[in-house]
N, C-alpha and C positions, 0 to 999 in steps of 0.2 A: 451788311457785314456778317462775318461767322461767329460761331459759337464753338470754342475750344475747349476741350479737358484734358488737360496734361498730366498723366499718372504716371507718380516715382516708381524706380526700380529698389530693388533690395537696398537695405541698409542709409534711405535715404529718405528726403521725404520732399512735401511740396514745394520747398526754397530752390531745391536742385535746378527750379524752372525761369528763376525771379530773371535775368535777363530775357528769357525768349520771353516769357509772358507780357513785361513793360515791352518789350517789341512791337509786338502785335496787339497791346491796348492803345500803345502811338498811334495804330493804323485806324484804330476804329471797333478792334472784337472786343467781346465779351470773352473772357480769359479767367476758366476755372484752375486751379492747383492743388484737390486734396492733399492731406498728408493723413497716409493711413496707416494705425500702429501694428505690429509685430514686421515680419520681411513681405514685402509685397514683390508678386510678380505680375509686372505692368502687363504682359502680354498676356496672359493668362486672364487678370481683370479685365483687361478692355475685350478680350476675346468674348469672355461671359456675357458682358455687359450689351455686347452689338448684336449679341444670339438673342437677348431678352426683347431688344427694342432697336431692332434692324432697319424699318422703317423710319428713324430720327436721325440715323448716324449716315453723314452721307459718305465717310472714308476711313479708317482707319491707320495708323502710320506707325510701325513698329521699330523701335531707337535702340538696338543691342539687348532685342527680349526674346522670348521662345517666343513662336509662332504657331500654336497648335493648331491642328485638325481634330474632326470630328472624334471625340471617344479618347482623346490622349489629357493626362493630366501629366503634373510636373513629373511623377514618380516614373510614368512612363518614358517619359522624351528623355530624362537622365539614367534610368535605368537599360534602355534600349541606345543611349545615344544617339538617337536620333539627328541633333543638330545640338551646337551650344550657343547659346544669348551673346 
């Protein structure tokens, strides 16, 4: 089976997941759900996080977040409007 980490969007936190999570610990995964304080931007975290240790993460799945590129932070992508979450 997989190993999942599901990280909240702004103003939210780890509960936001509690149906998809029991879903998929039905099935068999291991199913993480931080919840981390001040506004979190999931796609920006997970972005970091798969730059750090790319070799563990075999996909990443992005649910109504920024999506950045190389060198872009949030002030960027909203001050360019780039795209919006």
């Amino acid at each position: 089976m997989a190993n999942y980490c599901l990280v909240h969007g702004g103003w939210h936190g780890g509960w936001v997941w509690k149906r998809v999570a029991r879903s998929l610990r039905e099935e068999g995964h291991d199913v993480y759900t931080p919840t981390m304080t001040g506004h979190s931007y999931a796609g920006m975290v997970i972005s970091g996080v798969a730059d750090l240790i790319s070799e563990r993460i075999a996909a990443l799945i992005y649910l109504d977040a920024w999506v950045p590129e190389d060198g872009d932070s949030i002030f960027t992508l909203k001050t360019m409007n780039k795209q919006e979450p």
